[in-house]
Backbone as ProteinMPNN parsed JSONL, in Angstrom:
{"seq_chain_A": "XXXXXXXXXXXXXXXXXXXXXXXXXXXXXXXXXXXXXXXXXXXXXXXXXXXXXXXXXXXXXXXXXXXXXXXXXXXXXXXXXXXXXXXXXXXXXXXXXXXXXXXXXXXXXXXXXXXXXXXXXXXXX", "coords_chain_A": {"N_chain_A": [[-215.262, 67.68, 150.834], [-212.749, 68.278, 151.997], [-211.557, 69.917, 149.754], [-213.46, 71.933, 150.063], [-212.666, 72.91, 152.651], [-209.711, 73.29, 151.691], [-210.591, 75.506, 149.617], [-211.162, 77.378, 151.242], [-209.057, 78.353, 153.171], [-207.618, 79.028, 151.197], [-209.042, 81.125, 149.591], [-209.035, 82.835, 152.892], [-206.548, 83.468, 153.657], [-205.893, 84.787, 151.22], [-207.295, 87.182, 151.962], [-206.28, 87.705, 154.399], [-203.347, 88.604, 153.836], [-203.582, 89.898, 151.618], [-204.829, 92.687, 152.538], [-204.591, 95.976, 152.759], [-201.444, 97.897, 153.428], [-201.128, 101.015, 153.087], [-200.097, 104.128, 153.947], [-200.727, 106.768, 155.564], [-199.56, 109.977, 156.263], [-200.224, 112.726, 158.622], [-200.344, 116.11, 159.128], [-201.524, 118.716, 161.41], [-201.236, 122.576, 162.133], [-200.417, 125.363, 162.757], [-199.883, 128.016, 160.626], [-196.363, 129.588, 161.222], [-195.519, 132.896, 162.629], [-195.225, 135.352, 159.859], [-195.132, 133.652, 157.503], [-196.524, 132.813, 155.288], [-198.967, 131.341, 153.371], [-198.588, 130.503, 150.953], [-195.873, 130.7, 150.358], [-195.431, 128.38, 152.081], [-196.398, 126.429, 151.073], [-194.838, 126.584, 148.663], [-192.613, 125.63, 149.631], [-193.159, 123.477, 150.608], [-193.451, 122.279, 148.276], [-190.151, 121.965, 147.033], [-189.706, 119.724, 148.436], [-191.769, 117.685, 147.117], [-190.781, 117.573, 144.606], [-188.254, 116.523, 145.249], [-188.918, 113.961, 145.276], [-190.429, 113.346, 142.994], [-188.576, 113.419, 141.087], [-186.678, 111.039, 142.373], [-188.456, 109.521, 141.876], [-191.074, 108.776, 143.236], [-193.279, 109.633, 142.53], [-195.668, 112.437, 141.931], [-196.86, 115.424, 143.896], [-196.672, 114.932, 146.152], [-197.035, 115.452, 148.67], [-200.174, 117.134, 150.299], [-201.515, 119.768, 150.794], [-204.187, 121.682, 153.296], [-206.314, 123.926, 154.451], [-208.991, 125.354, 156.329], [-212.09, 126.634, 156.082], [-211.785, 130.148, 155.575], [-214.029, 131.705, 156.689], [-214.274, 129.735, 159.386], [-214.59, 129.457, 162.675], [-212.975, 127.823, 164.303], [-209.298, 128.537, 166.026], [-207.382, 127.079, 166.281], [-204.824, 125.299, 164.793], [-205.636, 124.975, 161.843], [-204.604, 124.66, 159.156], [-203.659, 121.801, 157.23], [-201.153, 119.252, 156.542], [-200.991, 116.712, 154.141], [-200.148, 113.462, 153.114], [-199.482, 110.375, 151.274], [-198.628, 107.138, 151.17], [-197.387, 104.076, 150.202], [-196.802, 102.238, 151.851], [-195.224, 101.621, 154.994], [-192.356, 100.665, 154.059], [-192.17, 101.985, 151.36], [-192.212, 104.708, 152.569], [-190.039, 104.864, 154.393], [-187.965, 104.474, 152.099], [-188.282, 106.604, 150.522], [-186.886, 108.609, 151.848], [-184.309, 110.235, 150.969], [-180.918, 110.706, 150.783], [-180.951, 113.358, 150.067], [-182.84, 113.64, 150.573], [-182.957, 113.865, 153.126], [-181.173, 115.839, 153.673], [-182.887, 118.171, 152.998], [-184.943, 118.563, 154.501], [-183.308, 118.376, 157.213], [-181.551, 120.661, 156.873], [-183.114, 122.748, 155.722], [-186.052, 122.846, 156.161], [-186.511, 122.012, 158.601], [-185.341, 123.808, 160.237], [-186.411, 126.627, 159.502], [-189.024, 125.755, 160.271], [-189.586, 125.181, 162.868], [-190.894, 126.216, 164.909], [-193.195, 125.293, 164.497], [-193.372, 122.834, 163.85], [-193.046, 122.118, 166.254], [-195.592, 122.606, 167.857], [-197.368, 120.822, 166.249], [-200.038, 118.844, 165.504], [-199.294, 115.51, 165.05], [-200.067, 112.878, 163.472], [-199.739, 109.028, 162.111], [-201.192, 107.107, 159.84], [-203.509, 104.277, 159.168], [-204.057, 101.652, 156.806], [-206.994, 99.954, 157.362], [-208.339, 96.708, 157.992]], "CA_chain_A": [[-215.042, 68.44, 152.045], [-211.288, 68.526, 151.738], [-211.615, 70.657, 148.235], [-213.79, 73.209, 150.621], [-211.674, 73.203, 153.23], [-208.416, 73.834, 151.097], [-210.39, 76.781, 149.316], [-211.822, 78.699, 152.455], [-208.146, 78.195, 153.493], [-206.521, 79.91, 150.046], [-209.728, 82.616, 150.742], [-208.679, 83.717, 154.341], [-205.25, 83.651, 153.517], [-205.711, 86.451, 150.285], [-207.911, 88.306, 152.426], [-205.426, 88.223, 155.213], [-202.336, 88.53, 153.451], [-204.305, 90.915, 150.495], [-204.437, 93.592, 152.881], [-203.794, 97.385, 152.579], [-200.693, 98.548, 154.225], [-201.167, 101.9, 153.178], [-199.953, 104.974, 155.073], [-201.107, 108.176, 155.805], [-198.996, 111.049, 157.42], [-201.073, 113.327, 158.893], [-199.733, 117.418, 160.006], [-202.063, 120.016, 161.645], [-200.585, 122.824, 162.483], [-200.69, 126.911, 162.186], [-198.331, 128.556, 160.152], [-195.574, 130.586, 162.0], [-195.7, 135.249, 162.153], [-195.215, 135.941, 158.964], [-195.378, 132.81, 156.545], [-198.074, 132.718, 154.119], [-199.592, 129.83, 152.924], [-198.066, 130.698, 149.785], [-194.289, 130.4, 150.726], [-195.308, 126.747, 152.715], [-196.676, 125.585, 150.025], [-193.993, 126.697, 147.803], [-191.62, 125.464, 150.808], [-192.991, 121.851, 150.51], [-193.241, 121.537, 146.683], [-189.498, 121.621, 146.694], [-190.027, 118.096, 149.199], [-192.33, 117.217, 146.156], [-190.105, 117.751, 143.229], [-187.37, 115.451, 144.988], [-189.442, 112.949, 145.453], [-190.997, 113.411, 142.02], [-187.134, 113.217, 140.759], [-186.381, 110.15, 143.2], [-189.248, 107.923, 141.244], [-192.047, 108.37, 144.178], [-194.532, 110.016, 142.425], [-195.625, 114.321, 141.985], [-197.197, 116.087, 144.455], [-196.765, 113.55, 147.481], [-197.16, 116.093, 149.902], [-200.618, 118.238, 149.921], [-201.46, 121.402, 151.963], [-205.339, 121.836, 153.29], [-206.859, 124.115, 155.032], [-210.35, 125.185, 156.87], [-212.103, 128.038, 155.245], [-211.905, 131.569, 155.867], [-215.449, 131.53, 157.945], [-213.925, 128.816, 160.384], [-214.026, 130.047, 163.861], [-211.837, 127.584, 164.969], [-208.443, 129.748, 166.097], [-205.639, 126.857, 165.885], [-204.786, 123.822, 163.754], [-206.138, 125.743, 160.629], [-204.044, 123.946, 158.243], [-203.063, 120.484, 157.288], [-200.689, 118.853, 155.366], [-201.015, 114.959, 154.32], [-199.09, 112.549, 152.919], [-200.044, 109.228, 151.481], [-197.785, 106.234, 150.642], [-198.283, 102.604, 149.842], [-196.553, 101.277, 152.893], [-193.806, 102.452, 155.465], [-191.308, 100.346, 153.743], [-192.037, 103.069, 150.899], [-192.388, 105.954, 153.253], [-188.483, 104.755, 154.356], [-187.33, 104.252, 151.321], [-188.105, 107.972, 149.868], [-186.309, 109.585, 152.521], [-182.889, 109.48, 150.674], [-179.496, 111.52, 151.558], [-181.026, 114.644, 149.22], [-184.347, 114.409, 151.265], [-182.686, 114.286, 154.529], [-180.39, 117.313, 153.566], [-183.654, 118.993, 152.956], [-185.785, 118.771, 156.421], [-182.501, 118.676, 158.583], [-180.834, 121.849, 156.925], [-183.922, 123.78, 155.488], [-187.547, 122.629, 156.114], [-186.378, 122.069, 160.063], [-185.134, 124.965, 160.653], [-187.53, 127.348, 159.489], [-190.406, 125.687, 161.173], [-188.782, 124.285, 164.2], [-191.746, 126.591, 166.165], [-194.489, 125.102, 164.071], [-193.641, 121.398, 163.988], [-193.061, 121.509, 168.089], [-196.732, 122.747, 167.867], [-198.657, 121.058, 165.482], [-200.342, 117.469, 166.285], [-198.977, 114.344, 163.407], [-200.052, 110.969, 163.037], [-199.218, 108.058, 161.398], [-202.749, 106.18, 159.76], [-202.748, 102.885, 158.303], [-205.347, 101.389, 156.382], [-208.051, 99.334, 158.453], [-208.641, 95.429, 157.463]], "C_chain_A": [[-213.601, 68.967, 152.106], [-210.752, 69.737, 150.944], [-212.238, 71.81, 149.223], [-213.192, 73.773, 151.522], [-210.207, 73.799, 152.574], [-209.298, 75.294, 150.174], [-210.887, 77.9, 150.327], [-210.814, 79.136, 153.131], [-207.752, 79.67, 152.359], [-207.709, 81.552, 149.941], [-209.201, 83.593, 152.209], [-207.343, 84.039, 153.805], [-204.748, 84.936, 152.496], [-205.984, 87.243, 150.747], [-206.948, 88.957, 153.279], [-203.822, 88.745, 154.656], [-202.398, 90.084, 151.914], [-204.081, 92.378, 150.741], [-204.372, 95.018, 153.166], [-202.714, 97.731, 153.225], [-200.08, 99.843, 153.676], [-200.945, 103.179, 153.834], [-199.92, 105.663, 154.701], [-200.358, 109.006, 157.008], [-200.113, 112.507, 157.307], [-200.44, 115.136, 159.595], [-200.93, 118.283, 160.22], [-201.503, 120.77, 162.315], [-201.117, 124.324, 162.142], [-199.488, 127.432, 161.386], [-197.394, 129.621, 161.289], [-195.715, 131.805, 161.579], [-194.679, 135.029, 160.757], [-194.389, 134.926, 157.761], [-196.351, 132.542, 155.902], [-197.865, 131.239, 153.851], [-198.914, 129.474, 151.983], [-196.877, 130.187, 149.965], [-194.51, 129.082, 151.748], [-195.384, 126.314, 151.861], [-195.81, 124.894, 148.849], [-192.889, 125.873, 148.426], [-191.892, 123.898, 150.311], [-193.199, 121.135, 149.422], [-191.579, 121.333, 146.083], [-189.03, 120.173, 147.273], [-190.562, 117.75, 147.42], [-191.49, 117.085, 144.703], [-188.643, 116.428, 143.349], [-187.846, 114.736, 145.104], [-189.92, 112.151, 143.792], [-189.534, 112.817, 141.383], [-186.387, 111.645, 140.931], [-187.221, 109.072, 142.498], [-190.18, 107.51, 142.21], [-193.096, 108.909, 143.674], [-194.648, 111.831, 142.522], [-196.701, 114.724, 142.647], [-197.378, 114.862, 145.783], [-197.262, 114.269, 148.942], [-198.638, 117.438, 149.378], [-201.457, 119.346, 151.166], [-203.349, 121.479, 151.837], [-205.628, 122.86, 154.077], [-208.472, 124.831, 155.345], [-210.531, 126.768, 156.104], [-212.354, 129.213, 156.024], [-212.762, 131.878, 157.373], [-215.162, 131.004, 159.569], [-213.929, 129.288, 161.483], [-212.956, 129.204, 164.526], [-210.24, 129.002, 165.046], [-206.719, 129.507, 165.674], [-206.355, 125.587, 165.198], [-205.958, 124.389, 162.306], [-205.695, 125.113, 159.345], [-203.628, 122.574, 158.28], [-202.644, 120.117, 155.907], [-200.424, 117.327, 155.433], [-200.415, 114.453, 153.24], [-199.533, 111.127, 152.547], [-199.111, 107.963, 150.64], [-197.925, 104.871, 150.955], [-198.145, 101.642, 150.78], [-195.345, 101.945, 153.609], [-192.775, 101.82, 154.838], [-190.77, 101.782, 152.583], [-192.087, 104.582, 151.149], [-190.545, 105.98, 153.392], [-187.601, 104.735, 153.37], [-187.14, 106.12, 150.292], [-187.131, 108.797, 150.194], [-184.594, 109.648, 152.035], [-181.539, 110.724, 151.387], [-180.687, 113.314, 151.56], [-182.225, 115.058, 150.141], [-183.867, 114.544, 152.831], [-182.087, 115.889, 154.863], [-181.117, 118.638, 153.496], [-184.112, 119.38, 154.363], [-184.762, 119.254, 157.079], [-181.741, 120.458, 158.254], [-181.54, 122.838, 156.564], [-185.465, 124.365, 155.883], [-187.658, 122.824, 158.148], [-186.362, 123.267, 161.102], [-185.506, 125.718, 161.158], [-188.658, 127.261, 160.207], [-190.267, 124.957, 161.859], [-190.482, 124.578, 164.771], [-193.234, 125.53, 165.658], [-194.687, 123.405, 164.554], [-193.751, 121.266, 165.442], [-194.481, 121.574, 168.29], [-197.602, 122.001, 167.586], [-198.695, 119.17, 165.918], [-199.723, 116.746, 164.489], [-199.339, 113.002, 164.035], [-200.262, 110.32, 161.871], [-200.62, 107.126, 161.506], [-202.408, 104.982, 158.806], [-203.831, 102.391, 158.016], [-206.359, 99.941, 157.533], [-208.279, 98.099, 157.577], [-210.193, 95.316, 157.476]], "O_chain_A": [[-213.425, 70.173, 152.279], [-209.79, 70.424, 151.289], [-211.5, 72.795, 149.261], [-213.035, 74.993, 151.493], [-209.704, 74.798, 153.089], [-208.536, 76.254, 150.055], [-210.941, 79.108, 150.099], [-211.021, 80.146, 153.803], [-207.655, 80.865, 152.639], [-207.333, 82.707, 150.147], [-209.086, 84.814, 152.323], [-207.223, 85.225, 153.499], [-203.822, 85.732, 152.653], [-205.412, 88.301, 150.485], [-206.65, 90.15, 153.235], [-203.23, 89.412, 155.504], [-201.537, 90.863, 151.503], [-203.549, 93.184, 149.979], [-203.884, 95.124, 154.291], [-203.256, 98.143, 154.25], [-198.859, 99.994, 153.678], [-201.945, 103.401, 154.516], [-199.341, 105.85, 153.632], [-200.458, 108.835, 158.223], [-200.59, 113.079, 156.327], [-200.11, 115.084, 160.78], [-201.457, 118.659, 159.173], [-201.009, 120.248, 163.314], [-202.074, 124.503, 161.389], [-198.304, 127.19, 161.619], [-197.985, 130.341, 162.095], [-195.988, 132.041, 160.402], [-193.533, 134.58, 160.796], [-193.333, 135.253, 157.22], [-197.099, 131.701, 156.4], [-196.999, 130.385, 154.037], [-198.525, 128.309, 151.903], [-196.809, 128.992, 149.678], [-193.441, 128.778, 152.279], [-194.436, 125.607, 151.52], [-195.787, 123.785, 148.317], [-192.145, 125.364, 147.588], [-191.037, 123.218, 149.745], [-193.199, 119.908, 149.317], [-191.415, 120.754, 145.009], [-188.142, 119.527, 146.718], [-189.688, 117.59, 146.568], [-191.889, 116.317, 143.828], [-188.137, 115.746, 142.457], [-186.901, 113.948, 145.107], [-189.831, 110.967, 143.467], [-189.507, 111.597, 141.224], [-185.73, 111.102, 140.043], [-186.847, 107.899, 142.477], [-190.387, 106.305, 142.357], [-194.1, 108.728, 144.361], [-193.783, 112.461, 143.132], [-197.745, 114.43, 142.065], [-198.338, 114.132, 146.029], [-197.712, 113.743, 149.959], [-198.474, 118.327, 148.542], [-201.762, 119.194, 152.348], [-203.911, 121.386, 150.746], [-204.752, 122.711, 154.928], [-209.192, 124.775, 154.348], [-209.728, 127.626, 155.738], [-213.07, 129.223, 157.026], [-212.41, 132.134, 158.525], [-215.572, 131.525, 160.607], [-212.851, 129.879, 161.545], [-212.106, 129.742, 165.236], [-210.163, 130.025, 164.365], [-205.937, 130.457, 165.706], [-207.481, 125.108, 165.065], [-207.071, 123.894, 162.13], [-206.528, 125.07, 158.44], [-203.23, 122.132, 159.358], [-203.123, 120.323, 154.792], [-199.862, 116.739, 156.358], [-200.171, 115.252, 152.335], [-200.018, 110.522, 153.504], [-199.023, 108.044, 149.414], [-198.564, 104.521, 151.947], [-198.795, 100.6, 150.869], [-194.57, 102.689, 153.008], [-191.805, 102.555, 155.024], [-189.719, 102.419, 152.651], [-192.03, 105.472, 150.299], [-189.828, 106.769, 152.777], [-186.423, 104.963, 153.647], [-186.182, 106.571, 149.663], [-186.534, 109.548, 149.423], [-183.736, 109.123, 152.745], [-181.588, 111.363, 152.439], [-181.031, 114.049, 152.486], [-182.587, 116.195, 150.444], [-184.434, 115.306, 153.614], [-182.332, 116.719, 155.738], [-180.646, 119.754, 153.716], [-183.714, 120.278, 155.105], [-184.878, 120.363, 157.6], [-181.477, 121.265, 159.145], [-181.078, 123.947, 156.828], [-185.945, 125.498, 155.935], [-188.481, 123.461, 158.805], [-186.947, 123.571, 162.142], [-185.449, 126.009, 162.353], [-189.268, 128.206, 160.708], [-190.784, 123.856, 161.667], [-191.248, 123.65, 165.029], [-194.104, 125.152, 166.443], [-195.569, 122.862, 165.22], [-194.478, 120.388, 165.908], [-194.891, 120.611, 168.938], [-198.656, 122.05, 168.22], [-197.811, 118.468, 166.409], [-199.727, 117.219, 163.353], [-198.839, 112.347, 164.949], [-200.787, 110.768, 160.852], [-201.103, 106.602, 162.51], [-201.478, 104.778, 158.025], [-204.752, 102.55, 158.818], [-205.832, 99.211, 158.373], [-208.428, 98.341, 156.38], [-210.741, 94.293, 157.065]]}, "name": "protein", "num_of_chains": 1, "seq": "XXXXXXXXXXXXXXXXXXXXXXXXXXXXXXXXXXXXXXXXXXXXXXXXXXXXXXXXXXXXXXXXXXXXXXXXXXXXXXXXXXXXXXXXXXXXXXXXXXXXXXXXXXXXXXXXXXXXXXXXXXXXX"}
C-alpha cells in the first residue's frame, strides 16, 4: 500500500509539475491606409531575423489572414506568436528588440495596435 501510495504520489506530481507553460501571443487587427500586407509582413520579418540572430528560433512571428470572400469588414488579419513560456517570451525581448518596436515597429502602427484586440494564451492542463 505504501509502494502505491508513493507512486500515485510521483504520478500526480509529473502530471502536475509536467505541464505545458506554453504561450501564445495573439494580434487581430486591420492594416493601416496604405500598408500592404506585403510591407507588414516584410515589417515583422525584420522582428524575426533578430530573434533568429538572438538564438530564439526563425520565423517566430507569423501573419494570417481571412480570405478574400470574407465578408467580415474588420480584424481581417492576424499575427501570432508562439513561445515555450513567458520566461522565454521575456527573455527575447533584448536591447536590439526593444530599439526595434519603440523606435520603428511603434511608430508606424501606433493607429493599428490602439485598434486591434491581443491576447496572451497559455496552454490548458
Amino acid at each position: 500500500m505504501k509502494k502505491l501510495i508513493y507512486l500515485l504520489a510521483l504520478c500526480l506530481s509529473s502530471l502536475a509539475f509536467g505541464q505545458s507553460t506554453e504561450r501564445i501571443s495573439l494580434h487581430l487587427f486591420d492594416l493601416p491606409e496604405g500598408i500592404s500586407i506585403e510591407e507588414f509582413k516584410a515589417d515583422l520579418n525584420r522582428a524575426n531575423k533578430i530573434y533568429e540572430k538572438n538564438g530564439f528560433g526563425a520565423d517566430r512571428y507569423k501573419v494570417y489572414q481571412v480570405k478574400a470572400d470574407d465578408k467580415n469588414d474588420t480584424y481581417r488579419y492576424m499575427w501570432i506568436s508562439t513561445w515555450i513560456s513567458d520566461t522565454e517570451y521575456e527573455k527575447s525581448h533584448s536591447d536590439e528588440m526593444a530599439t526595434f518596436w519603440d523606435e520603428f515597429f511603434y511608430p508606424k502602427y501606433k493607429a493599428m495596435l490602439d485598434a486591434q484586440i491581443y491576447r496572451k494564451f497559455f496552454a490548458t492542463p
